[in-house]
N, C-alpha and C positions, 0 to 999 in steps of 0.2 A: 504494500500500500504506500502512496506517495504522501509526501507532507501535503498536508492539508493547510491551505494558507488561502488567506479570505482576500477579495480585492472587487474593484468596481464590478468587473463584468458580470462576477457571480452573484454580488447583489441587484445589477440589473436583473440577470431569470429569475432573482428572486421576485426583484417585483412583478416583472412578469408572470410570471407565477400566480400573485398573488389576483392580480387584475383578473389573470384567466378563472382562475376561483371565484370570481364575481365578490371580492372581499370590499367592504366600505371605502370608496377613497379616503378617508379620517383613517381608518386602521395600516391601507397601505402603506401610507405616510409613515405614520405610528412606527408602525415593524420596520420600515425602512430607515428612518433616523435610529429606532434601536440597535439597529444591526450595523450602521454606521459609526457610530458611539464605541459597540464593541470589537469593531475591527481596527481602531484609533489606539483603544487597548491593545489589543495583541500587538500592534506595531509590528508586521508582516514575521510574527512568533507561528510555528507551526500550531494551528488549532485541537486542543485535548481537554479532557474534563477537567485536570487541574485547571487549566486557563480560563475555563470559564467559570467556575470555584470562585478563584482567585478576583475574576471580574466580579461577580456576586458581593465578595467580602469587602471591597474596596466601597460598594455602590452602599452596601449599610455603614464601612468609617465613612464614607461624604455623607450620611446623612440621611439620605433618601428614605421614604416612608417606604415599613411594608407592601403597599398594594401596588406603589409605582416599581417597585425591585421586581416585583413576579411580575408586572405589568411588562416591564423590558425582556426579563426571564423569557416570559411568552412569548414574543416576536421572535430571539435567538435560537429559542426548542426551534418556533416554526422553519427558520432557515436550514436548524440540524436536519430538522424531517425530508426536507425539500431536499437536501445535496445528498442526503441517505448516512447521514453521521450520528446516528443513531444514539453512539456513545458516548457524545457529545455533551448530550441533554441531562441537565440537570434538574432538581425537584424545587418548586416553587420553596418561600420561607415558609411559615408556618403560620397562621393568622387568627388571631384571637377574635372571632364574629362577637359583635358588639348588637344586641338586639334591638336596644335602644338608644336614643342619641346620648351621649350626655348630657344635665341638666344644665350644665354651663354654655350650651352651646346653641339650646333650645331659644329663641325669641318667647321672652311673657308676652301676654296680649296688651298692657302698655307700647311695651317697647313696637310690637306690628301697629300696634293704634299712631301711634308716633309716626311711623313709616308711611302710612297713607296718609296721613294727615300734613306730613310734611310736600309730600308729592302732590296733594290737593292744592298747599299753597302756593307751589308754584308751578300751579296751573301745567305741571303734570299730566294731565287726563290714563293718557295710554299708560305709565308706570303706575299710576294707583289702580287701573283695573288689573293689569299683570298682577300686582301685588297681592287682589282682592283676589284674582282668580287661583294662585297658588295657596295663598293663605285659606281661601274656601274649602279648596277640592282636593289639596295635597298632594297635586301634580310635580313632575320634575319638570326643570327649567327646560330640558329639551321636547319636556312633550305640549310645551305648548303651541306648537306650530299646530298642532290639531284642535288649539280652539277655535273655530274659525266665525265666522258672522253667520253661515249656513248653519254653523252648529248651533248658535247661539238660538236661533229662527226654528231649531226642528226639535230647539230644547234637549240635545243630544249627542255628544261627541265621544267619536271612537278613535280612541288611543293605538293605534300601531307600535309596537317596539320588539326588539329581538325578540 
């Protein structure tokens, strides 16, 4: 087997790759700065699991939260799987699910009263209905593209998401 050493062209099929998989242009993207990231790392080092280890352990001393470490994690698996480096792949961190937000983090209904009211004053309009309509429904910020004025009119919106 040959040194396995990462370089543009293989990140290009990757993203190729990835397009052909009908993958989100957002994740494309995603995976492909991650795997640009980690071949800056290696610094043209032949690719092994120590090295990607080692990439891992460096990415929590800078600091990085768990969810964004697997988050890159994931993008590099995906290029292992893609070139067939199987052995490559390393296991996400390990991640403590948190079921509730914490209280600290939580808005009181002051603090949202505040929020719209401040957006009311100046004259605002569309941010204090955002506001109202997150604070209402307990939508995520992304899904509100599916509020629409039709919705509003048929009294009924359907949320698409993965």
């Amino acid at each position: 087997m040959g040194k396995r050493i990462l370089n543009d062209q293989l990140i290009k099929r990757f993203r190729d790759h990835l397009i052909e998989r009908e993958m989100s242009g957002a994740t494309v993207e995603k995976y492909c700065r991650d795997v640009t990231a980690f071949t800056r790392f290696a610094n043209g080092d032949a690719v092994c699991k120590t090295l990607v280890i080692s990439y891992k352990n460096k990415l929590k001393d800078d600091g990085y939260a768990v969810r964004s470490i697997n988050s890159m994690i994931a993008g590099i698996n995906s290029l292992f799987s893609f070139l067939r480096w199987y052995d490559c792949r390393v296991k996400p961190l390990r991640l403590q699910r948190e079921i509730f937000c914490p209280e600290e983090k939580e808005l009181s209904k002051n603090e949202f009263q505040r929020l719209v009211n401040t957006a009311t004053a100046k004259n605002n309009e569309r941010l204090c209905l955002i506001l109202q309509t997150i604070g209402g429904t307990g939508i995520r910020i992304s899904e509100l593209e599916f509020i629409t004025v039709e919705a509003v009119k048929k009294g009924e919106a359907t949320v698409s998401c993965k």
